[in-house]
C-alpha positions in Angstrom: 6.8 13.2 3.6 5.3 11.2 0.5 2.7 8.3 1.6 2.3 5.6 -0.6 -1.3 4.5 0.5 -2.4 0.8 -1.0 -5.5 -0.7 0.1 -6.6 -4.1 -1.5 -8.3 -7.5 -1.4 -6.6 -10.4 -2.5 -8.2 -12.9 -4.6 -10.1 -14.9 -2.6 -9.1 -17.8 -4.3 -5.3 -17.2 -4.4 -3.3 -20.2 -3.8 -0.7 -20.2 -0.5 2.3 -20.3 -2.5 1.1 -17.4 -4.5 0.6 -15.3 -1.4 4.2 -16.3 -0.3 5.3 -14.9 -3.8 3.6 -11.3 -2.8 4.5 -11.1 0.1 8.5 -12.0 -0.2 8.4 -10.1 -3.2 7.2 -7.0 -1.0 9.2 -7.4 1.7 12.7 -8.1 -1.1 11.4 -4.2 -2.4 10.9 -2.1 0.6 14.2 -4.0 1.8 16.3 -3.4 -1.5 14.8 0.0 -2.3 16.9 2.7 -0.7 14.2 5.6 -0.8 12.1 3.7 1.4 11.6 5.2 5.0 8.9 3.4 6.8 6.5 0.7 5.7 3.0 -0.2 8.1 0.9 -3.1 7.4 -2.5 -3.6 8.5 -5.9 -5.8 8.3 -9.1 -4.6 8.4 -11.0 -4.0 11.2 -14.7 -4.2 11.2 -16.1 -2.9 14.7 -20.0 -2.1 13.6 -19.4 1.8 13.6 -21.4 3.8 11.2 -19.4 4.4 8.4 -18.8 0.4 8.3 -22.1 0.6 6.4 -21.2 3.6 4.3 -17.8 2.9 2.3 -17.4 0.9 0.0 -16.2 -2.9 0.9 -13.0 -3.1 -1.4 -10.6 -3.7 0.6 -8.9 -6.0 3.4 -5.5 -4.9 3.7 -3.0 -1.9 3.9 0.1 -1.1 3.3 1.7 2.4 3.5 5.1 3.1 2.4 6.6 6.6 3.4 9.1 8.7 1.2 11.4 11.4 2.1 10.0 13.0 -1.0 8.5 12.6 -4.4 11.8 11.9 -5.7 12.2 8.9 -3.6 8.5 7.1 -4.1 9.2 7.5 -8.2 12.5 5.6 -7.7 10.4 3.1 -5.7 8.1 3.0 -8.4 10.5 2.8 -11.3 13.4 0.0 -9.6 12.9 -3.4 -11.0 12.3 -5.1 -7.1 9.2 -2.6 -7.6 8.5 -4.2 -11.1 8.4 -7.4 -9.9 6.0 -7.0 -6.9 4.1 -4.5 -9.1 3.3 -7.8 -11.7 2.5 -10.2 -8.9 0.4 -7.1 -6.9 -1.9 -7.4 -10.6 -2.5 -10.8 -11.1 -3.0 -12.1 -7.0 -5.7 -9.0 -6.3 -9.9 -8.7 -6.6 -9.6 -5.1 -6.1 -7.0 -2.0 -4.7 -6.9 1.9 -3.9 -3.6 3.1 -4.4 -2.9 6.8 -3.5 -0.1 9.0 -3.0 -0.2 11.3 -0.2 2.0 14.9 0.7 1.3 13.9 4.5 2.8 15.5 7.5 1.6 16.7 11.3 -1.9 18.4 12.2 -0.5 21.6 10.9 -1.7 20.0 7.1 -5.4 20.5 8.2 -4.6 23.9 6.7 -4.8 22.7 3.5 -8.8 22.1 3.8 -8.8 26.0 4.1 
């Protein structure tokens, strides 16, 4: 499985109607994009542990979209729905991570070897 791993801040002075626009423009590509096999969304949580202190404080939200394979996250990448969401993703954000993962079970830990 391919993990499409986006972490990011929104501009902290983004208008509503703009956040509407990102987030109906995300929801019309995971929707219309037929590689798509699992989308999670999350918010931050700050809980005073440790590391809280130790990374660096870019981003609020996540969003990670599994694939099949890598096939299916470049078709993501490359459809127009993508395109679109990709534009509005540039101007509405302060800051983002994006990564793309080969993720799988507890048997992957074999890879730090």
């Amino acid at each position: 499985m391919i993990s499409h791993v986006v972490l990011f801040r929104p501009k902290a002075d983004l208008p509503a109607d703009d956040r509407r626009s990102l987030v109906a423009a995300f929801e019309r590509a995971v929707r219309e994009i037929p590689t798509v096999r699992g989308v999670r969304v999350g918010q931050r949580l700050v809980h005073g542990t440790g590391y809280e202190q130790t990374v660096p404080n870019a981003a609020d939200y996540m969003i990670v979209i599994d694939f099949e394979n890598l096939a299916g996250l470049q078709t993501y990448l490359r459809h127009p729905a993508h395109e679109e969401l990709g534009a509005l993703f540039n101007r509405s954000l302060s800051s983002a991570l994006i990564y793309d993962f080969d993720a799988g079970g507890i048997d992957k830990l074999q890879l730090l070897l």
